[in-house]
PDB file of N, CA, C, O and CB in Angstrom:
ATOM      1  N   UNK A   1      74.274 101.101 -11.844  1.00  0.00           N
ATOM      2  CA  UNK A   1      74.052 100.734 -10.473  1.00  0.00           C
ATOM      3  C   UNK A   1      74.338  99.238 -10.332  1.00  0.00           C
ATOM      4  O   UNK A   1      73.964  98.326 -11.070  1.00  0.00           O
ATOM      5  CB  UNK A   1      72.607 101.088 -10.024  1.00  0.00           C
ATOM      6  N   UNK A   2      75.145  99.182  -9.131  1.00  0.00           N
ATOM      7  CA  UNK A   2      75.532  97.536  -9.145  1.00  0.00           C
ATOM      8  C   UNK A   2      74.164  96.678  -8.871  1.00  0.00           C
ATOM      9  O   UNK A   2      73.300  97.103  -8.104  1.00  0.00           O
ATOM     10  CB  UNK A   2      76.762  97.115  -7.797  1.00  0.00           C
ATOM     11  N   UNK A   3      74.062  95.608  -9.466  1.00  0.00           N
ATOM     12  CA  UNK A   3      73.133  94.375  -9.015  1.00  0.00           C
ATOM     13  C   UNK A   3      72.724  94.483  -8.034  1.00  0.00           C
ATOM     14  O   UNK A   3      71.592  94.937  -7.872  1.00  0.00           O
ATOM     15  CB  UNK A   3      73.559  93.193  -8.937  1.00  0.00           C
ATOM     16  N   UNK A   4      73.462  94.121  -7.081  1.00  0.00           N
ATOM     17  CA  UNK A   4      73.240  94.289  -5.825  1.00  0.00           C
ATOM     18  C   UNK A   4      71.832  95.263  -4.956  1.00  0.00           C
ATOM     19  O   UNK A   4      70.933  95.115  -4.128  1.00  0.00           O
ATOM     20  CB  UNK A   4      74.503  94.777  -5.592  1.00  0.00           C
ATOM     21  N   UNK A   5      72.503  96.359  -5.925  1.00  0.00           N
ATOM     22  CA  UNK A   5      71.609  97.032  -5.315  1.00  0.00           C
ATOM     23  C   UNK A   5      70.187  97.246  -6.089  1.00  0.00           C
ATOM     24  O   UNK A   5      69.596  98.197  -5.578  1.00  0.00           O
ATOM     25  CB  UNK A   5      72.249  98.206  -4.996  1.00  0.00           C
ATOM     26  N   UNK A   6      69.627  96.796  -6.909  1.00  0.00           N
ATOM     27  CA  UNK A   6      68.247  96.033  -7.386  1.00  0.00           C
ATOM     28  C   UNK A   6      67.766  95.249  -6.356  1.00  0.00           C
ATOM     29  O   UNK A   6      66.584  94.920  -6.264  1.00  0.00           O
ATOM     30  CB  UNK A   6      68.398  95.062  -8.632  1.00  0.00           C
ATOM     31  N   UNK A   7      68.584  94.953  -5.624  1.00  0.00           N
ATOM     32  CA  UNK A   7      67.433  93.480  -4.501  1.00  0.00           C
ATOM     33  C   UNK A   7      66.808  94.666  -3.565  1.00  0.00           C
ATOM     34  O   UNK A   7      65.671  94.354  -3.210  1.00  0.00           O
ATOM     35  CB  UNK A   7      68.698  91.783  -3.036  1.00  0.00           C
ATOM     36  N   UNK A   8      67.199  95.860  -3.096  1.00  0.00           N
ATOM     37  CA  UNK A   8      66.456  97.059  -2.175  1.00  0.00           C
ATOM     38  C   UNK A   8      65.453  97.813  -2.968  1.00  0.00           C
ATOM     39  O   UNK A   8      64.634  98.495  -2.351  1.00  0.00           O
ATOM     40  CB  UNK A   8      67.535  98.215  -1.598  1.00  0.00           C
ATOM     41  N   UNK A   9      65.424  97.776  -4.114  1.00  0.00           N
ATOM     42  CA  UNK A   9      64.636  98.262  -4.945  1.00  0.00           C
ATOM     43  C   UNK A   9      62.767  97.846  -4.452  1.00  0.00           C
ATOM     44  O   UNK A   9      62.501  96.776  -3.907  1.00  0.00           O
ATOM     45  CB  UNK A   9      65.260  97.631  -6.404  1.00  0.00           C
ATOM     46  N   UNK A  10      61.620  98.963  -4.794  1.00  0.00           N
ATOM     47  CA  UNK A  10      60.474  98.869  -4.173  1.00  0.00           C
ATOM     48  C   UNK A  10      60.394  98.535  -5.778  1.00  0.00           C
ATOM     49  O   UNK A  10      61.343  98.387  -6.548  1.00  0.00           O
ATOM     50  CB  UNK A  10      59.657 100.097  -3.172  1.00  0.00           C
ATOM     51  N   UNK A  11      58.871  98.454  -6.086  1.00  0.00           N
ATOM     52  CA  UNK A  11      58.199  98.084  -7.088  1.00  0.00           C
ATOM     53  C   UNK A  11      58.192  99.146  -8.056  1.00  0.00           C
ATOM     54  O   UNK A  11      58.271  99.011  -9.277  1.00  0.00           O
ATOM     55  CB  UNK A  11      56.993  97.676  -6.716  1.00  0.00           C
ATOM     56  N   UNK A  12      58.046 100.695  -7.108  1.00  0.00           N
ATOM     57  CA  UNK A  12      58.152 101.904  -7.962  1.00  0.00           C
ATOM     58  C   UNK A  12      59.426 102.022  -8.210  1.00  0.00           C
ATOM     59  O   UNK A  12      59.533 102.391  -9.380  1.00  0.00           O
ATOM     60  CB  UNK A  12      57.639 103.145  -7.422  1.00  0.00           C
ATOM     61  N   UNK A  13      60.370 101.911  -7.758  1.00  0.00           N
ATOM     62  CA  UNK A  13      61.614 102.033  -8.288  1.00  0.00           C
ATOM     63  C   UNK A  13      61.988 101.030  -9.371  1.00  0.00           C
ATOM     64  O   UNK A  13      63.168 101.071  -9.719  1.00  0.00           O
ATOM     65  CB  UNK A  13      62.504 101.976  -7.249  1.00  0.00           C
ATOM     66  N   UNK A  14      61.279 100.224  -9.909  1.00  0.00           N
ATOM     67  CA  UNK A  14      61.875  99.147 -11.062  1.00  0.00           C
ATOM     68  C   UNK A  14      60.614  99.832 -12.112  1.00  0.00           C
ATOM     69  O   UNK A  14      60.894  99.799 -13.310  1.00  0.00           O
ATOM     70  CB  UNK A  14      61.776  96.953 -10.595  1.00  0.00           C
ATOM     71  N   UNK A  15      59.398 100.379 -11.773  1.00  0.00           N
ATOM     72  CA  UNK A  15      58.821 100.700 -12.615  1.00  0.00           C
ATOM     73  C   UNK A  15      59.696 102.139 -13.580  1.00  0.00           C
ATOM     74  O   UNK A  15      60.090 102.126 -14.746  1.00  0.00           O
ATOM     75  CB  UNK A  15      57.495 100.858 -11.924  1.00  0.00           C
ATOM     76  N   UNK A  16      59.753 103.033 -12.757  1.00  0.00           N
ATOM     77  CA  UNK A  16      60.822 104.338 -12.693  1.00  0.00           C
ATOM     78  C   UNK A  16      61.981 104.084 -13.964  1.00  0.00           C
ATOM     79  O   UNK A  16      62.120 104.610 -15.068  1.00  0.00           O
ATOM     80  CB  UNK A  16      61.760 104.382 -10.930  1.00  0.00           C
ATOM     81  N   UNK A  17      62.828 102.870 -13.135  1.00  0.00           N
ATOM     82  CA  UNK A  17      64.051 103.076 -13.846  1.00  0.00           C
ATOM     83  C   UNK A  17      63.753 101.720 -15.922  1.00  0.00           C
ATOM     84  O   UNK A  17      64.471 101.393 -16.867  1.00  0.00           O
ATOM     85  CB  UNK A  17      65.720 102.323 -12.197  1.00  0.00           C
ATOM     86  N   UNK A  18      62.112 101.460 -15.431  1.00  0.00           N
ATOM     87  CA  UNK A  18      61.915 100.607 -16.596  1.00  0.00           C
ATOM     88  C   UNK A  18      61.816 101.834 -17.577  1.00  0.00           C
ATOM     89  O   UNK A  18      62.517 102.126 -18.546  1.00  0.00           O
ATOM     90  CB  UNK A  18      60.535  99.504 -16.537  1.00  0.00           C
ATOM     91  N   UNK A  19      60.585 102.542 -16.948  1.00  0.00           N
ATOM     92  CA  UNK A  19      60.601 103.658 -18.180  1.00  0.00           C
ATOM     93  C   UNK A  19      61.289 104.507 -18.337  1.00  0.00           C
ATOM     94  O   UNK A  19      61.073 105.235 -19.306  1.00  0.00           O
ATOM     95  CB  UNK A  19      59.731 104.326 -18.356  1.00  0.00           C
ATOM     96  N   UNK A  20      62.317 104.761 -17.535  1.00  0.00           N
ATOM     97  CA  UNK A  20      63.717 105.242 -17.768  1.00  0.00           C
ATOM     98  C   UNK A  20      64.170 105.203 -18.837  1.00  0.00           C
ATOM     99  O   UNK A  20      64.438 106.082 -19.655  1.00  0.00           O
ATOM    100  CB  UNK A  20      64.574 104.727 -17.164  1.00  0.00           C
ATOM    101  N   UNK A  21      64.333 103.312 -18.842  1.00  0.00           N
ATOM    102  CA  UNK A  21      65.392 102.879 -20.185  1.00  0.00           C
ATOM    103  C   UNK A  21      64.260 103.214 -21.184  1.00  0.00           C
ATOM    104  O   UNK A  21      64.545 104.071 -22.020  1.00  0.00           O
ATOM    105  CB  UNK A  21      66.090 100.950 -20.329  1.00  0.00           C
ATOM    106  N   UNK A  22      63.498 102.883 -21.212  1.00  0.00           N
ATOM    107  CA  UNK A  22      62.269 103.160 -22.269  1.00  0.00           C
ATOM    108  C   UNK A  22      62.610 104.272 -23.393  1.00  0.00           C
ATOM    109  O   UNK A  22      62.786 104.264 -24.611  1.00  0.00           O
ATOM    110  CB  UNK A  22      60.884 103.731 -21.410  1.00  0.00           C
ATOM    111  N   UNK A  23      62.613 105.252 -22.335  1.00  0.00           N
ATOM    112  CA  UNK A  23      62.577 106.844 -22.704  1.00  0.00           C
ATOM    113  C   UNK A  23      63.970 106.610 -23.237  1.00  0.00           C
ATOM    114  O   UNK A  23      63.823 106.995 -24.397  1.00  0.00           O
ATOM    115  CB  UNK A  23      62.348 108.186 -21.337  1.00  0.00           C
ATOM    116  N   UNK A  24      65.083 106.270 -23.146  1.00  0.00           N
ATOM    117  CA  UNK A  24      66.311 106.126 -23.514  1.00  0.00           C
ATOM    118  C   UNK A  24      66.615 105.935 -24.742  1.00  0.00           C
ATOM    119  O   UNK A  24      67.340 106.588 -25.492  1.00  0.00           O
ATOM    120  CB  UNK A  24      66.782 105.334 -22.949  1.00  0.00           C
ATOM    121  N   UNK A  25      65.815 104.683 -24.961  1.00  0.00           N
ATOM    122  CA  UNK A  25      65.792 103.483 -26.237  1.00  0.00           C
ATOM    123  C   UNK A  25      64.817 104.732 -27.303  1.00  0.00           C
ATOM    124  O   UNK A  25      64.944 104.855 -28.522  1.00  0.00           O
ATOM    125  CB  UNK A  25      64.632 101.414 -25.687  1.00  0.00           C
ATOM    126  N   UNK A  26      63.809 105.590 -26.337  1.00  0.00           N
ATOM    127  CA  UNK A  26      63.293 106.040 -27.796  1.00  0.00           C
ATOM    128  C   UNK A  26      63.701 107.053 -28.091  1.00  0.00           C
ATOM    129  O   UNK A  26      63.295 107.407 -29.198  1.00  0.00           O
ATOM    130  CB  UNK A  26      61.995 106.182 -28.055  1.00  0.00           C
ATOM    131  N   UNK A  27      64.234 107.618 -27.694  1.00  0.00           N
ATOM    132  CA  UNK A  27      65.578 109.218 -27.993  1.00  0.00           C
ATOM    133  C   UNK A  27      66.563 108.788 -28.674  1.00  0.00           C
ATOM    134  O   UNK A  27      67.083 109.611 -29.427  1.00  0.00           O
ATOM    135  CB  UNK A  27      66.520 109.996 -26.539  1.00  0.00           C
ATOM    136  N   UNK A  28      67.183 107.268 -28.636  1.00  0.00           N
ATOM    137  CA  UNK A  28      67.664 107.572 -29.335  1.00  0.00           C
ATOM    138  C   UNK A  28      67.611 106.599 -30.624  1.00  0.00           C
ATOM    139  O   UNK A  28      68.536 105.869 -30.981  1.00  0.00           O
ATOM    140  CB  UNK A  28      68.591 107.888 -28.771  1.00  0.00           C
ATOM    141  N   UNK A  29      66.488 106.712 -31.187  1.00  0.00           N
ATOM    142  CA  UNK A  29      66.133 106.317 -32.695  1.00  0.00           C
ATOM    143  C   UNK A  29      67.059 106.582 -33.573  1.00  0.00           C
ATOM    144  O   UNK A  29      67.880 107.486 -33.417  1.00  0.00           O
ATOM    145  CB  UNK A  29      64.997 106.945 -33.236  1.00  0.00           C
ATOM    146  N   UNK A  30      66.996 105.551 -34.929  1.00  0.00           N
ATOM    147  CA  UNK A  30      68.394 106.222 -36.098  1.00  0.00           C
ATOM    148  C   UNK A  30      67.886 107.281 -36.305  1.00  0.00           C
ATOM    149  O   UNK A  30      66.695 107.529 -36.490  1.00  0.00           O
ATOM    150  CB  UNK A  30      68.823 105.517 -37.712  1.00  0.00           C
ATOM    151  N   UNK A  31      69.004 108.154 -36.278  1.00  0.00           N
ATOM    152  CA  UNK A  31      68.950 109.461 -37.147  1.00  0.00           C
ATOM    153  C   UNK A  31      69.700 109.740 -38.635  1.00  0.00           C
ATOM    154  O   UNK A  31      70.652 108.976 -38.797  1.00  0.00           O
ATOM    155  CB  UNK A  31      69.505 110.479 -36.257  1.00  0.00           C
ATOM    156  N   UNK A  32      69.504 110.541 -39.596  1.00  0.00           N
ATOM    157  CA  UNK A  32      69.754 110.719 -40.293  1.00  0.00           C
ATOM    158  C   UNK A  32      71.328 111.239 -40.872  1.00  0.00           C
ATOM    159  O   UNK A  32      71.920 111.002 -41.925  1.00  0.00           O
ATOM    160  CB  UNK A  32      68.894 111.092 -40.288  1.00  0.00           C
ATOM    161  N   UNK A  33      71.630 111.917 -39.866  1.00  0.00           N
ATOM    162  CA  UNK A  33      73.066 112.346 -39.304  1.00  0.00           C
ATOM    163  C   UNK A  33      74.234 111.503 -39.117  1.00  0.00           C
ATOM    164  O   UNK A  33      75.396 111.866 -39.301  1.00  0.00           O
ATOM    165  CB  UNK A  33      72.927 112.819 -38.088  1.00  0.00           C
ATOM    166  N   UNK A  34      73.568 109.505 -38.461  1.00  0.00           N
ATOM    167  CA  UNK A  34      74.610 108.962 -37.805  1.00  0.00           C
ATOM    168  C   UNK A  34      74.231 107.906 -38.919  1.00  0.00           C
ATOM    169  O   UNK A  34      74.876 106.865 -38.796  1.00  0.00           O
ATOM    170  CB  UNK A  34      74.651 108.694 -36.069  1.00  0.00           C
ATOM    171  N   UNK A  35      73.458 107.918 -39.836  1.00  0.00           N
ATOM    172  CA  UNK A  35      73.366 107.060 -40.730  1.00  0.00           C
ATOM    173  C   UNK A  35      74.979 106.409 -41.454  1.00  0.00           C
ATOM    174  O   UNK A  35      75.120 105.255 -41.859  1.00  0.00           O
ATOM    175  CB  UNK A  35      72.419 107.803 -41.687  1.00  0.00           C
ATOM    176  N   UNK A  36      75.760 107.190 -41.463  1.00  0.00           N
ATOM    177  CA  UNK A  36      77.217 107.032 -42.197  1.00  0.00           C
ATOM    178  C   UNK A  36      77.843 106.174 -40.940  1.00  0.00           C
ATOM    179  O   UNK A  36      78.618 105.313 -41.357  1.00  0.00           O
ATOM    180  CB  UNK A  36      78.189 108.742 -42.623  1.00  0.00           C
ATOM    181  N   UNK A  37      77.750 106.182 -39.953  1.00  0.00           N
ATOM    182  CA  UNK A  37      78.664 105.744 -38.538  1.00  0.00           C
ATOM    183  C   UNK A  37      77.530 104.468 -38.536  1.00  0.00           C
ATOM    184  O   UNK A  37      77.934 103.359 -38.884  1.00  0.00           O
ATOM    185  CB  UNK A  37      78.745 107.120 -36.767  1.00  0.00           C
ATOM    186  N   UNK A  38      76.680 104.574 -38.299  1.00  0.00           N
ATOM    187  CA  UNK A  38      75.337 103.405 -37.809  1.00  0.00           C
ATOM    188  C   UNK A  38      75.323 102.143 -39.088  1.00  0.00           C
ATOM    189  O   UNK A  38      75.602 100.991 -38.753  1.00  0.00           O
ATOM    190  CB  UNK A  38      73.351 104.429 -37.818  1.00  0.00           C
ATOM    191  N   UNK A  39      75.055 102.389 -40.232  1.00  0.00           N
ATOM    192  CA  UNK A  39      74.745 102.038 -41.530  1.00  0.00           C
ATOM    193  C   UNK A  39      73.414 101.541 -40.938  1.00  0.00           C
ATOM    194  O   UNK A  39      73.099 100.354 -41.027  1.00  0.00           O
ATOM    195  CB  UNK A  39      75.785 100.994 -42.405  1.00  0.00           C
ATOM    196  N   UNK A  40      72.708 102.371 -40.389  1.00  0.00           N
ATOM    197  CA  UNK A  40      71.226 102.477 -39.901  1.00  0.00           C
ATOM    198  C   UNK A  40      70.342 103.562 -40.460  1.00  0.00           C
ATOM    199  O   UNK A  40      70.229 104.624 -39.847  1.00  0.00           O
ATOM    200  CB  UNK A  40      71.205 102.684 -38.439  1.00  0.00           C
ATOM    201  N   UNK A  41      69.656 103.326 -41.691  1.00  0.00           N
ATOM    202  CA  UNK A  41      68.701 104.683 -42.433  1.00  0.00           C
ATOM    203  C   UNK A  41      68.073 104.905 -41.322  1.00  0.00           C
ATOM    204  O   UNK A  41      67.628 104.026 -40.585  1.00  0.00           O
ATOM    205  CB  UNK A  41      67.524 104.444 -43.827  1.00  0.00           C
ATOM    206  N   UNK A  42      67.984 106.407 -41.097  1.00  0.00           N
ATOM    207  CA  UNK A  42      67.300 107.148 -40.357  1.00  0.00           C
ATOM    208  C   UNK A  42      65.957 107.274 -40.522  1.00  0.00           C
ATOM    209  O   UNK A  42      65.457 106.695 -41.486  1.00  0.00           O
ATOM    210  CB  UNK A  42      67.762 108.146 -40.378  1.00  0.00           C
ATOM    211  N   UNK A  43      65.263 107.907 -39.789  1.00  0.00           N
ATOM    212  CA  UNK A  43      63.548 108.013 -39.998  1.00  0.00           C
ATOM    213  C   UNK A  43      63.191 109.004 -39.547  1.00  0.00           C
ATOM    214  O   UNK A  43      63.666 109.617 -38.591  1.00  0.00           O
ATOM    215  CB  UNK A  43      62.617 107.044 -39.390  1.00  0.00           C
ATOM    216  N   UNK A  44      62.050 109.335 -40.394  1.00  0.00           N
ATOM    217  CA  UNK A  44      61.761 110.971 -39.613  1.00  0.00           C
ATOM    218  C   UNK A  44      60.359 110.564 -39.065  1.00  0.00           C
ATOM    219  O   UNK A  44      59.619 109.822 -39.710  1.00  0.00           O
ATOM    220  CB  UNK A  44      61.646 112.666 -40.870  1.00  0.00           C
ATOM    221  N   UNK A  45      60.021 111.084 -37.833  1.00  0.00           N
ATOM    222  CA  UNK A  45      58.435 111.475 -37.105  1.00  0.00           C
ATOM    223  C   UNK A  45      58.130 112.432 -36.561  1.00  0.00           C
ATOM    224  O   UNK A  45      58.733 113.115 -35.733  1.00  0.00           O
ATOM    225  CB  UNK A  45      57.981 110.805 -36.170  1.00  0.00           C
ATOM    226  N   UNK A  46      57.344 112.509 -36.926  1.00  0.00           N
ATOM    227  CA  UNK A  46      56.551 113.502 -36.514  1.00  0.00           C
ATOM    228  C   UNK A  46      56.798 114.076 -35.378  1.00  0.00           C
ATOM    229  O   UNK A  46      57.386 113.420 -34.518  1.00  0.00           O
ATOM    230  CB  UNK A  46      55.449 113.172 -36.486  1.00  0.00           C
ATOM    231  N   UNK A  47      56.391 115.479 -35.105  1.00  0.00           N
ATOM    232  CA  UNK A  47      56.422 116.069 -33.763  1.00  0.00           C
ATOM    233  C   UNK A  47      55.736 115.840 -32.630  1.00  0.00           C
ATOM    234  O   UNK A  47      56.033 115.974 -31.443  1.00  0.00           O
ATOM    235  CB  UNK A  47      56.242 117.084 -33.845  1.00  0.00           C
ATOM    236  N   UNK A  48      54.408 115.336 -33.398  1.00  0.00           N
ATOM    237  CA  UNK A  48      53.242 115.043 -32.736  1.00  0.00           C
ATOM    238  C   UNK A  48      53.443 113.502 -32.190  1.00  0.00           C
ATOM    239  O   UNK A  48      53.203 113.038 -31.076  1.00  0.00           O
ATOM    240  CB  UNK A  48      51.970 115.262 -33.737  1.00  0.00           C
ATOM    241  N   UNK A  49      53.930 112.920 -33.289  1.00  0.00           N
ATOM    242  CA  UNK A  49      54.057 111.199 -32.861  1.00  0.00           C
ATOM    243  C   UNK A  49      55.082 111.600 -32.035  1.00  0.00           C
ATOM    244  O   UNK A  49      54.813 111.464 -30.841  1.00  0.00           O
ATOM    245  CB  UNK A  49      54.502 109.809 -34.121  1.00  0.00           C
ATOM    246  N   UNK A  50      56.012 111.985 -32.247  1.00  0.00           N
ATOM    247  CA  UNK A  50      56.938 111.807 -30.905  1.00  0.00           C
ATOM    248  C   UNK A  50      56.349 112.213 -29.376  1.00  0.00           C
ATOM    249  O   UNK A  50      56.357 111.463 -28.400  1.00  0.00           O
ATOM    250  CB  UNK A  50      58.258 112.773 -31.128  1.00  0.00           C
ATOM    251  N   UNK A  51      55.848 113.565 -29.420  1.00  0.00           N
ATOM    252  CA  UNK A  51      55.031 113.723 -27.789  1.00  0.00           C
ATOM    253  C   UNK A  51      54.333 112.395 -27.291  1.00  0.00           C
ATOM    254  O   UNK A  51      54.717 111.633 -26.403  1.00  0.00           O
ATOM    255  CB  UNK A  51      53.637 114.957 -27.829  1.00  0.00           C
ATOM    256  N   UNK A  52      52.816 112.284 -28.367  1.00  0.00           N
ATOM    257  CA  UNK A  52      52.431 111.255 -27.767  1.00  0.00           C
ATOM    258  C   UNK A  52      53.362 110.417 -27.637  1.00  0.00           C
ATOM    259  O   UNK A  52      53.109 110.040 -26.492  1.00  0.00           O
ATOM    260  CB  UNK A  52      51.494 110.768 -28.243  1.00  0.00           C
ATOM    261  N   UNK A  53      54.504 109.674 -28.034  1.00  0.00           N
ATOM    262  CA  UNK A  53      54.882 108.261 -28.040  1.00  0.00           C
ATOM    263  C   UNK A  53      55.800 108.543 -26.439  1.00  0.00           C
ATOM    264  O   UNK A  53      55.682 107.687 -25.562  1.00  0.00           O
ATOM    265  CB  UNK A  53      55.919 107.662 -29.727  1.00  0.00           C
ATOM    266  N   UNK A  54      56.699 109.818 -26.183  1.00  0.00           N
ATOM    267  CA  UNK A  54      56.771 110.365 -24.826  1.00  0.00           C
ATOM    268  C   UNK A  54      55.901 110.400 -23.651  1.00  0.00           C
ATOM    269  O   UNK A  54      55.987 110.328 -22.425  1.00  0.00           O
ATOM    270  CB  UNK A  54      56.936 111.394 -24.969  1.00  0.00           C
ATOM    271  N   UNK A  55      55.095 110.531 -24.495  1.00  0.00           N
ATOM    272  CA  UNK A  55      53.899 110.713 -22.861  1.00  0.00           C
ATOM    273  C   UNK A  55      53.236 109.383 -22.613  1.00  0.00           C
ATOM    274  O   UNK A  55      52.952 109.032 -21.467  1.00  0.00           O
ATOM    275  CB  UNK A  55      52.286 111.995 -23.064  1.00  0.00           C
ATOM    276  N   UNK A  56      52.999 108.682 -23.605  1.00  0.00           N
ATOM    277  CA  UNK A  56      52.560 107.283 -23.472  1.00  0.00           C
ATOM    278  C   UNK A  56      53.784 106.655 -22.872  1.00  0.00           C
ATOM    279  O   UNK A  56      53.083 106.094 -22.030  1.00  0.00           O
ATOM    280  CB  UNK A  56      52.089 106.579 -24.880  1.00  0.00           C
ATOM    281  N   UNK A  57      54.954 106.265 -22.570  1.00  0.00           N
ATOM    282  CA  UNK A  57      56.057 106.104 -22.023  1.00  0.00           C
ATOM    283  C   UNK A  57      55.660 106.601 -20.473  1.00  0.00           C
ATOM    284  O   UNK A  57      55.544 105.824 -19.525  1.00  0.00           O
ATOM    285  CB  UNK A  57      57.202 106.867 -22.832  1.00  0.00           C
ATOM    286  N   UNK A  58      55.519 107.700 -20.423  1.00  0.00           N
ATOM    287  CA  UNK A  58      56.388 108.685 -19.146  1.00  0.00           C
ATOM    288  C   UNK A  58      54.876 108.512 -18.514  1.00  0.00           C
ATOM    289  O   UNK A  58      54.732 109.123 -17.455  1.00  0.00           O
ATOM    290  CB  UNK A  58      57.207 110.783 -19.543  1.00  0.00           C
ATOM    291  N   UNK A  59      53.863 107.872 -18.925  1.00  0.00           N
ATOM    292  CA  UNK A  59      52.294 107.685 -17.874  1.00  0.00           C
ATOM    293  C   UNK A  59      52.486 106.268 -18.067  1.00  0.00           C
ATOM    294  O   UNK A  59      51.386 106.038 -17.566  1.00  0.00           O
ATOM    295  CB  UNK A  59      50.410 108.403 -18.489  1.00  0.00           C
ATOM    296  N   UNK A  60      52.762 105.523 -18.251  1.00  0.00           N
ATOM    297  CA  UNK A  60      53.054 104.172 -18.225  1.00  0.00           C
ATOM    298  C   UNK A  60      52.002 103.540 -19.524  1.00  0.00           C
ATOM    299  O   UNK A  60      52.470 102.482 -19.946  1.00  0.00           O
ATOM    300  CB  UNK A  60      52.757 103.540 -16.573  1.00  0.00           C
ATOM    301  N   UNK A  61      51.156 103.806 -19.990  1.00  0.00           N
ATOM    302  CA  UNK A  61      50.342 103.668 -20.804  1.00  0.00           C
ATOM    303  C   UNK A  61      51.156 102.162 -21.923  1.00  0.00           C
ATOM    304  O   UNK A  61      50.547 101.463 -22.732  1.00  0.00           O
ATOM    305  CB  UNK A  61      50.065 105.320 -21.441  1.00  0.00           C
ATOM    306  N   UNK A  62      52.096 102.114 -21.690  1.00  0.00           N
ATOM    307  CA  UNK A  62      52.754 100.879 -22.759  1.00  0.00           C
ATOM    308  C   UNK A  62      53.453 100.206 -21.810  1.00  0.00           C
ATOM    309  O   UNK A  62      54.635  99.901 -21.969  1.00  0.00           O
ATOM    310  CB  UNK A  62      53.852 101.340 -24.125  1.00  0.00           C
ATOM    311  N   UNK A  63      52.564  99.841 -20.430  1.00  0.00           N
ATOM    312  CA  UNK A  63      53.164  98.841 -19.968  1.00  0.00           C
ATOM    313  C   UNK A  63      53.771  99.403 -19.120  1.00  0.00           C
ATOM    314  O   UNK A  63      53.757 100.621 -18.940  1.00  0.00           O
ATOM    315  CB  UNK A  63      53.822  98.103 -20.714  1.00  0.00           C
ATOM    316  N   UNK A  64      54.488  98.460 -18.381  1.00  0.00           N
ATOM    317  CA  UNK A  64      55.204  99.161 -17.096  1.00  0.00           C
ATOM    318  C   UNK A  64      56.444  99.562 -17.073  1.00  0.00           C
ATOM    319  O   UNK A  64      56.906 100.082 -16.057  1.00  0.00           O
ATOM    320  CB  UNK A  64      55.232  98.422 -16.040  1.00  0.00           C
TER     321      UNK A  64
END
């Protein structure tokens, strides 16, 4: 979205598209797969750590 159009933006809409990127950045963690392309060792978590670390994101709980 151009610049521009951030200056029409409400408060919920910068909160929205913060945890947007949020959710973005944490999907896509190294994986084990792209380790050869990345030269980034992958990591494994949990199923459980991942929900919570999703839902703490997606309720704002880490900030805005």
């Amino acid at each position: 979205m151009p610049v521009s159009m951030c200056l029409y933006w409400t408060n919920q809409d910068r909160i929205v598209v913060s945890r947007a990127r949020k959710i973005e950045r944490f999907l896509s963690q190294p994986f084990f797969v792209a380790a050869i392309f990345t030269r980034i060792q992958g990591s494994y978590v949990s199923l459980n750590d991942t929900i919570i670390g999703f839902n703490q994101i997606v309720s704002g709980g880490l900030g805005i």
